[in-house]
Each structure stands twice: as C-alpha cells, then as structure tokens.
C-alpha positions in Angstrom: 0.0 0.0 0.0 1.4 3.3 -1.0 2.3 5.2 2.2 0.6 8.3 3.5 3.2 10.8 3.6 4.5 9.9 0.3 3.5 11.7 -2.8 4.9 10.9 -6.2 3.1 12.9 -9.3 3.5 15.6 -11.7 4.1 19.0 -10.0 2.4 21.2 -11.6 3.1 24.7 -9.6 5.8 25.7 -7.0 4.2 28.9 -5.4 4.8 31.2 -2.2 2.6 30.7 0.6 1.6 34.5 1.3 0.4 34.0 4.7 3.8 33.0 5.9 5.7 35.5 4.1 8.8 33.9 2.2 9.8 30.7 4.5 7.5 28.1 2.7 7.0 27.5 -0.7 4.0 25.5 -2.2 4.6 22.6 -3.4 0.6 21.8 -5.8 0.2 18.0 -7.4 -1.3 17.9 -10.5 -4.2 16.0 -8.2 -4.5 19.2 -6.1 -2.3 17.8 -3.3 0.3 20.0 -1.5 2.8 19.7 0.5 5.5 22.9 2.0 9.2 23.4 1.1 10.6 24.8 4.4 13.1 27.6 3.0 15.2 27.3 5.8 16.1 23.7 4.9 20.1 23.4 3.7 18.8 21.3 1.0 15.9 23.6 0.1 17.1 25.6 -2.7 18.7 21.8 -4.3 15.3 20.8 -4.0 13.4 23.9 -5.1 15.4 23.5 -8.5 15.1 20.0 -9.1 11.4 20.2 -8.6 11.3 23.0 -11.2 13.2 20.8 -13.3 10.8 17.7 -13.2 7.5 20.3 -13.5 9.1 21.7 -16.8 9.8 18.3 -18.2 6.6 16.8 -17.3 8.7 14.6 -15.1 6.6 12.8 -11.5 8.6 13.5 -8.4 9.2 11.6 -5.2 8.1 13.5 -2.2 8.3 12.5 1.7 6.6 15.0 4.2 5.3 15.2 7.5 1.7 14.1 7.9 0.9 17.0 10.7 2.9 19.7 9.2 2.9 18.9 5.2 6.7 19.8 5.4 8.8 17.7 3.0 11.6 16.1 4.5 12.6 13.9 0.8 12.6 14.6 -2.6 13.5 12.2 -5.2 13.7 11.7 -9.1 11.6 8.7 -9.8 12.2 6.5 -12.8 10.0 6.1 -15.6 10.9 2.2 -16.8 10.1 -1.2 -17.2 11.2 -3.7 -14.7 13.2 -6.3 -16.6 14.9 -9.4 -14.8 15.2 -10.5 -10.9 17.8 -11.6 -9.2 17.4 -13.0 -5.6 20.2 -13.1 -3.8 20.9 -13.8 0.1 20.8 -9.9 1.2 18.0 -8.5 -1.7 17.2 -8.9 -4.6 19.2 -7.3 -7.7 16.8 -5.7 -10.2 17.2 -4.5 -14.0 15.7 -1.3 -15.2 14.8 -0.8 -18.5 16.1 1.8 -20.0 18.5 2.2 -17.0 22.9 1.3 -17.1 22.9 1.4 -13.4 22.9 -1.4 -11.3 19.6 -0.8 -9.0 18.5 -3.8 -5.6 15.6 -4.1 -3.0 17.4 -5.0 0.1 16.0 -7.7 2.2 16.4 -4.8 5.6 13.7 -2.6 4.1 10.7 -3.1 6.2 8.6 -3.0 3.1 10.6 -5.7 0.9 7.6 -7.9 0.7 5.2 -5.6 -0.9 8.0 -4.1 -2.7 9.1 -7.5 -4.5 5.6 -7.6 -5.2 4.9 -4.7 -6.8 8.4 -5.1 -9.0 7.0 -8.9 -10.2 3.9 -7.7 -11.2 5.9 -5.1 -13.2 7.8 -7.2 -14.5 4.9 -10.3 -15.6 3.1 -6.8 -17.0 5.7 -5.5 -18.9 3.7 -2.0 -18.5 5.6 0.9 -17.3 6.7 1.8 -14.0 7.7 4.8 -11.4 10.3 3.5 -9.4 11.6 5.8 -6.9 15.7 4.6 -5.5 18.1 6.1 -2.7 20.3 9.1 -4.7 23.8 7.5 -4.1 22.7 3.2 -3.1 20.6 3.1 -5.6 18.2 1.1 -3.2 14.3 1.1 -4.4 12.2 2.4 -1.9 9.3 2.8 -4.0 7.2 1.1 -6.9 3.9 2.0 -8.6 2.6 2.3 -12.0 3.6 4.9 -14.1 0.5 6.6 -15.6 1.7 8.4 -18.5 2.1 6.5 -22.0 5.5 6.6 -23.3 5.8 6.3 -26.8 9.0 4.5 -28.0 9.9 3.3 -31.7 11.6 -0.4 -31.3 12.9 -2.9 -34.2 15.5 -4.9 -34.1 18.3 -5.7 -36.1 21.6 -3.9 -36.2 21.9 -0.1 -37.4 24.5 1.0 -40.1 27.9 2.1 -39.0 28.1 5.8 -40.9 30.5 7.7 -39.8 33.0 9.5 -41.8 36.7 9.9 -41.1 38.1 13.2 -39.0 41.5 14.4 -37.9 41.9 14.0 -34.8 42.8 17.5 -34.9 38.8 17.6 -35.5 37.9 15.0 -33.1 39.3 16.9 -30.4 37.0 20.0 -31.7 34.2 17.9 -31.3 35.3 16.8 -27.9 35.1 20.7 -26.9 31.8 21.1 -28.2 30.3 18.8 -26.1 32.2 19.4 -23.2 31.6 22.8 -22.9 28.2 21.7 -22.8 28.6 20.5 -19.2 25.7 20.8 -16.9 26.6 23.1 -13.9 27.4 20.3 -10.9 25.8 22.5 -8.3 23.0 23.8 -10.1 22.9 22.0 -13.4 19.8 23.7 -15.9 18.5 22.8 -19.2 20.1 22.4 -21.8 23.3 21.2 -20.4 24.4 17.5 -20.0 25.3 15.5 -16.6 28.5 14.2 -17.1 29.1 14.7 -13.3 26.1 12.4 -12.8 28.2 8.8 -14.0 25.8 6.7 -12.1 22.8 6.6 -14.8 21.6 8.1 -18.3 24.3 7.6 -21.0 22.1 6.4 -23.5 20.7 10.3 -23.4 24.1 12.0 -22.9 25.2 10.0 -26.0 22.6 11.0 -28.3 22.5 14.4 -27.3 26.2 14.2 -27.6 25.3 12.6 -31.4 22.9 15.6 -31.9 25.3 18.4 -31.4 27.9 16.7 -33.6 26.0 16.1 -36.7 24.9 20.4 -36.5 28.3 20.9 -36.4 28.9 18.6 -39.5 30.7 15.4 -38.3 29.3 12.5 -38.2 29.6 10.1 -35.5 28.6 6.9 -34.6 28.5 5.0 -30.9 30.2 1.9 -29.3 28.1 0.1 -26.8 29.2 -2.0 -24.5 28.0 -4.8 -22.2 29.3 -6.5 -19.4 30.1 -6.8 -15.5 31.0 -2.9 -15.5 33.1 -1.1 -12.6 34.4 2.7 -13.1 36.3 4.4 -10.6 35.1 8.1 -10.7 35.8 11.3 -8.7 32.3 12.5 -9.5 30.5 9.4 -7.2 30.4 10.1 -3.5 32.1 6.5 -2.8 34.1 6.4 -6.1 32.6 3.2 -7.4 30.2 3.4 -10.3 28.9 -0.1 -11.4 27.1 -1.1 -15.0 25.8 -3.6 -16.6 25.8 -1.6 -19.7 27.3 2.0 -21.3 27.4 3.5 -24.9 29.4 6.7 -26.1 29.7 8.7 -29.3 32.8 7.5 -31.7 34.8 9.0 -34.3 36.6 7.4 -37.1 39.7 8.9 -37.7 41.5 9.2 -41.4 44.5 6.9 -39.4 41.4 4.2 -39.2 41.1 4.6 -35.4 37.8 4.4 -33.3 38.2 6.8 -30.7 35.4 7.7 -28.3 34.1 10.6 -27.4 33.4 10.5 -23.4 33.1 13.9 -21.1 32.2 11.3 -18.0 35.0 9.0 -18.2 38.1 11.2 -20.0 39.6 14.6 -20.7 39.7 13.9 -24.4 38.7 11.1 -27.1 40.4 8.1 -26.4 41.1 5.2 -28.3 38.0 2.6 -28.4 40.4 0.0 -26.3 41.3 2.9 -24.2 38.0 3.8 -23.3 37.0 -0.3 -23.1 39.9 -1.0 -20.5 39.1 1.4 -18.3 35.4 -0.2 -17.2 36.6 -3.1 -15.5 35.7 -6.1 -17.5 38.3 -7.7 -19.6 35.4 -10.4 -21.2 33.2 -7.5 -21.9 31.5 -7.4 -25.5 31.2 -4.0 -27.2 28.9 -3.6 -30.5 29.0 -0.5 -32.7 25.6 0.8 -34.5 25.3 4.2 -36.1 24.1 7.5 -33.9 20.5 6.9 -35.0 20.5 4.5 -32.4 18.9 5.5 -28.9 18.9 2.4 -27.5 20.4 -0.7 -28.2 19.5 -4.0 -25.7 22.0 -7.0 -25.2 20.2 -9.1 -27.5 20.2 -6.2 -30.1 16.7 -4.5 -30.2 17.1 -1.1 -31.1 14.8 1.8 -30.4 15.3 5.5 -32.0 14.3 8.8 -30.8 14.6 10.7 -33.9 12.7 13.7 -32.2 14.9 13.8 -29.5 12.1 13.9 -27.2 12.9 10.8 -25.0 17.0 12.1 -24.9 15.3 15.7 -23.3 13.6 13.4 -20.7 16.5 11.6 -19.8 18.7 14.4 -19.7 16.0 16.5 -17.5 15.7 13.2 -14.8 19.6 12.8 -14.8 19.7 16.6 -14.3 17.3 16.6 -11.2 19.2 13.3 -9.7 22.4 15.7 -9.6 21.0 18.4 -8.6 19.8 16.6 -5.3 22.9 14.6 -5.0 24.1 18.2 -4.8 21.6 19.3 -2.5 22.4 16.6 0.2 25.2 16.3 2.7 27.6 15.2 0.2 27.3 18.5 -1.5 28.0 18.6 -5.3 30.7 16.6 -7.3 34.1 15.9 -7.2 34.6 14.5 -3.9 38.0 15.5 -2.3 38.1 11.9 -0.8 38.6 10.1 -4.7 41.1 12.7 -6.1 44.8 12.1 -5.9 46.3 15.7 -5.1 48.4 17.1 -8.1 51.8 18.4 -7.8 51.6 21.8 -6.5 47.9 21.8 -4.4 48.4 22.1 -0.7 44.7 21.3 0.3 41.2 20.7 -1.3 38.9 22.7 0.1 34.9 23.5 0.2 33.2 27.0 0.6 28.7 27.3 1.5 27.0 29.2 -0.6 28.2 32.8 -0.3 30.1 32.9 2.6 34.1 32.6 3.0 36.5 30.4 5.1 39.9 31.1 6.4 42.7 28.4 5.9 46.8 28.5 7.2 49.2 26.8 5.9 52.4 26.9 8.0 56.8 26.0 8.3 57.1 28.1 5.0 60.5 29.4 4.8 60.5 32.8 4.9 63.1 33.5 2.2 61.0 31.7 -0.4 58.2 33.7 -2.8 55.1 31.6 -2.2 52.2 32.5 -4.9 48.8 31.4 -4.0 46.1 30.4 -6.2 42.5 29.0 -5.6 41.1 26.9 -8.5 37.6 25.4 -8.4 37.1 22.2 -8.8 33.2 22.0 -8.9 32.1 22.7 -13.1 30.2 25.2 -12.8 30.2 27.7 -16.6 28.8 31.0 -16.5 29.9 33.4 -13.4 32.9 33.7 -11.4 32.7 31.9 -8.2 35.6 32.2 -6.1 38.3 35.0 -4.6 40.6 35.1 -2.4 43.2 37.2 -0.3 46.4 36.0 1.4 47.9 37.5 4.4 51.6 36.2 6.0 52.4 35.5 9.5 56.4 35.8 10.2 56.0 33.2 12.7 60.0 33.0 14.0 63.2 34.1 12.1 63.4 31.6 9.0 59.7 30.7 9.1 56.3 32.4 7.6 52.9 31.2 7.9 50.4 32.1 4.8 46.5 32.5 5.8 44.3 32.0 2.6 40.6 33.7 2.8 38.3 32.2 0.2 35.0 33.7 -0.9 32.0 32.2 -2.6 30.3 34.9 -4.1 28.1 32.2 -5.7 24.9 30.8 -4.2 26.1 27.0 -4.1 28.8 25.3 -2.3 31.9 25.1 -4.3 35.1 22.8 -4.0 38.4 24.1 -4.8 42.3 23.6 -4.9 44.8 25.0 -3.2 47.2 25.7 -5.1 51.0 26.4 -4.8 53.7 27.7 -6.8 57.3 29.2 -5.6 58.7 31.4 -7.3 61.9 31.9 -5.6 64.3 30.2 -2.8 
C-alpha cells in the first residue's frame, strides 16, 4: 500500500505561501495535493530546482513530508521504466531497469521488501511501465507503482549502419570541446546542459544528445556500446565506485582508421576505443558499434530511436534533477576531495557554503622563499565567477612564515576548490 506521507506525481506549480511570508514555498500535485518546502532547509534551494526541473519536463517527483505539518523532509527523481529481470540473492534482490545502465537492488532490511518485491513482479509479468523511486547514491528502491503516462517509443530490431566518416583528430578533439563545454553546472545543473558529473545513470541520453550536437556541427559520429560486468572508478560518485551492466558513447573514425570515443564522463579527451573499453573493469566484456541513429540498443540487439529527440530531453531533465539533489544533500556537489589524488603543487582541497568565506593557514614556509597562491575550483560550474581570495603572512620566528588564505563564494552553491602552490623563488 502506497504510504501516506509519500507523494509521487506531476508538480504542476511551485508557489509562495503568502500567509507565511517567504519561509515556505507550495509545493501543488497535478491531483491538487500540496505539500510545503521549508526555506530554511540546507537542502531547500537543491530541491526547489530540481522540482522546477521535473515540472518543466513533465517529469513525476518523489516526495516525503510530514503528515501534521505537510513539510517535506525527501525529494527524489523517480524513474519512468520497465522492470526487466530478478535476481534474488541472500541480502535483496538485484533488479534490471529498462532503459537504466545502473545497477539498482531491493534490500531484504527494508521493512517493506515484501510488498516491494511484489509490486516489481507484477511489473515485470506486465511489462507495463513503471515509477520507481531509489536512494540518490545506493541506488536502493524504496518505491514502486505504475507509471500513468504513455511513453511512446519506436523499437525494431536488427543492427543499425555504422556511418561515420573519417576526422583528424585534430577535429575529433573539436568535437570533444563542443560537447564538453556543454557540461551541466554540478551545483546547479539547468537545461540544456548535459550531466556528465552524474556517471551513475543516463548515457544512452548523454550520447545522443552528444550525437545531436555533432551532426549540427557537421561530423558524423557513430557510438560503441558496451555490455558486461562494468566497474568505473570516478571522482564525481560520492564513494568512487560506479557499477554497469551496460554504457554507450559517441565514436569518431579517424582518417589513421582509429575508433576513438568521445566521453566527457569517463576522460579529458577522445580516447582510443580500447582505451575507453579498459578502463570499465571487465576484460570479457562485449562492445557492438551501430550508427548515432540509435537511442537504444538492448544486449540481445533491439534497437529503439528517438529521432525527435524527445525521450534524450527526458533523460537528460531526470539525470539533471538526480544531480541536482545529490548536490543538495550532505555530500554536496561533485568531485569528492576523498577520490582525487592531489596534483603536484595543491596544498589542500577545500569546500566553501553558498556565499560565505572560510579562512585556511598553511604553516613552516621558509621565509626567504616567494610563495604564490592560487585557488582553482574544482566544482564545473560555466557562466559566473565563483571564487576569490586574499592571502595574508604571519612571520611566525626568524626563518619561518605562515600564509592564511581567505576564500569567498560569491556564488549561491557550495563550491570545492584547490589550493594551489607555486614558488617562485628560494
């Protein structure tokens, strides 16, 4: 039975509660429902976005509140899919989304695993699409219910032709730029930019987007799926670990005859196909090129096309809200200091709230040496400077200084930086 203090439909407005001045916002359900977004909340503006987000794509949202206040205390990105396979295991049971890459499981220590397992079994035996509603960073489903919108989708199978006409690599990097620069803001990521800090879910729509904006530009790409017990180490996962049973990317053939791959969440640059392969974890994994037409290829090779682009603009909008309240919680916005390696020349990581500044020292400097300091963020974030800085100097005895670094966010979202280093002079 659906719980009472769980609502998950269409928004349909966000609106300020006059008789309480500015401190709650309305949350209205296209049923007429409410529920109040306490202002005050830390995660609040996160979750004021992401709800905007899922109300402009026509996306249902995920929302816990309290039953005698109406305050929400959750808000999720439910997702629209089938529910393919199950697989019971001693702890839970492992469950594949369709169209999802991630790996997604019910744990057995949910109080509602019964009713749950139920609900995803007579998903699955339906075949008729689904809401399902998962922790942001566990992926654990908390939630299951029928999804009452009709989702059109265009499915054949077969294989799809391999098109793609030879670039420099000279070019292949241009085409690289373009869609990098296209990065969704990691903090506050809007329409129309793309999640590549979100590497948990959604490549399938990153990739065809990705597809899109290289064919205006006049190259034609291809992709390279690939299918297997995937495991990617990534600085843009609170833990690290990403896990797949599945990715695709945009590919380039080069005039050399090279594949390389064109991947903003896995690499700085196109890499060559192997490249791009090794680094997933899974030396027995199969990979299968088809043409960009392709939106969606399965492991036995049915193929659906979104020719319209609608369905890549609904991926890309859910993936967007799931960052933007990974972002909201208490791990704060991607990369997490704990999975980078410090570079040559960066003293600390640091973080910085939402316009507000922080005061670090750094100290047994010697005092004859000129010490620049330089704060670079580390949070993507295109569009407005975000951080400054002043440094004062403490001669703290006669061959010792001690530097104190004040860091400003002008910007209203935490931001993570480096600390950077460089001396000039001994």
């Amino acid at each position: 039975m659906p719980r009472e203090n769980v609502l998950v439909e269409e928004v349909s407005e966000l609106a300020t509660e006059a008789h309480v001045e500015t401190r709650y916002r309305a949350v209205v359900f296209r049923s007429g429902s409410t529920a109040r977004l306490d202002l005050e909340d830390s995660r609040a503006t996160g979750w004021l976005a992401a709800l905007d987000e899922m109300r402009a794509a026509g996306l249902s949202a995920y929302v816990e509140f309290d039953p005698a206040t109406g305050v929400i205390t959750e808000v999720l990105c439910p997702l629209p899919v089938v529910v393919g396979e199950l697989r019971e295991r001693d702890d839970g049971v492992d469950v594949e989304l369709v169209v999802s890459q991630a790996r997604h499981r019910l744990s057995r220590g949910n109080p509602e695993f019964g009713e749950l397992l139920a609900a995803l079994r007579r998903a699955y035996e339906s075949q008729e699409p689904a809401l399902v509603t998962e922790t942001l960073d566990e992926h654990e489903i908390i939630d299951v219910r029928p999804d009452p919108k009709v989702r059109a989708e265009s499915a054949e199978t077969g294989e799809s032709g391999v098109l793609g006409t030879p670039v420099t690599l000279a070019r292949a990097n241009e085409m690289f730029t373009l869609v990098n620069n296209r990065t969704a803001c990691s903090a506050n990521p809007i329409s129309p930019g793309i999640p590549f800090t979100y590497p948990d879910d959604g490549c399938w729509g990153r990739a065809h987007e990705m597809c899109r904006l290289m064919i205006g530009a006049g190259v034609q790409p291809d992709k390279v799926w690939i299918y297997g017990n995937l495991h990617v180490v990534s600085f843009n996962k609170p833990d690290c670990n990403v896990y797949w049973g599945w990715h695709v990317a945009p590919t380039l053939t080069l005039t050399s005859g090279e594949t390389y791959v064109v991947d903003p969440a896995l690499f700085p640059n196109p890499v060559p196909r192997a490249t791009w392969a090794s680094v997933q974890g899974d030396p027995a994994a199969s990979l299968v090129p088809t043409g960009a037409d392709v939106f969606h290829r399965t492991f036995s090779g049915g193929l659906t096309f979104d020719p319209t682009y609608s369905q890549t603009n609904s991926v890309l909008a859910t993936y967007r809200a799931q960052l933007q309240l990974r972002a909201a919680g208490s791990s704060g916005p991607p990369p997490y200091a704990n999975c980078l390696a410090r570079p040559p020349g960066t003293q600390w990581f640091g973080t910085v709230a939402a316009n507000t500044s922080r005061r670090w020292f750094t100290f047994g400097w010697p005092a004859n040496w000129h010490v620049v300091w330089t704060i670079m963020p580390t949070l993507i974030c295109p569009g407005t400077p975000t951080l400054s800085w002043s440094v004062a100097v403490e001669r703290a005895n006669a061959t010792q200084a001690t530097y104190w670094i004040t860091v400003t966010n002008s910007s209203p979202h935490t931001v993570r930086f480096e600390g950077r280093y460089d001396v000039l002079s001994t």
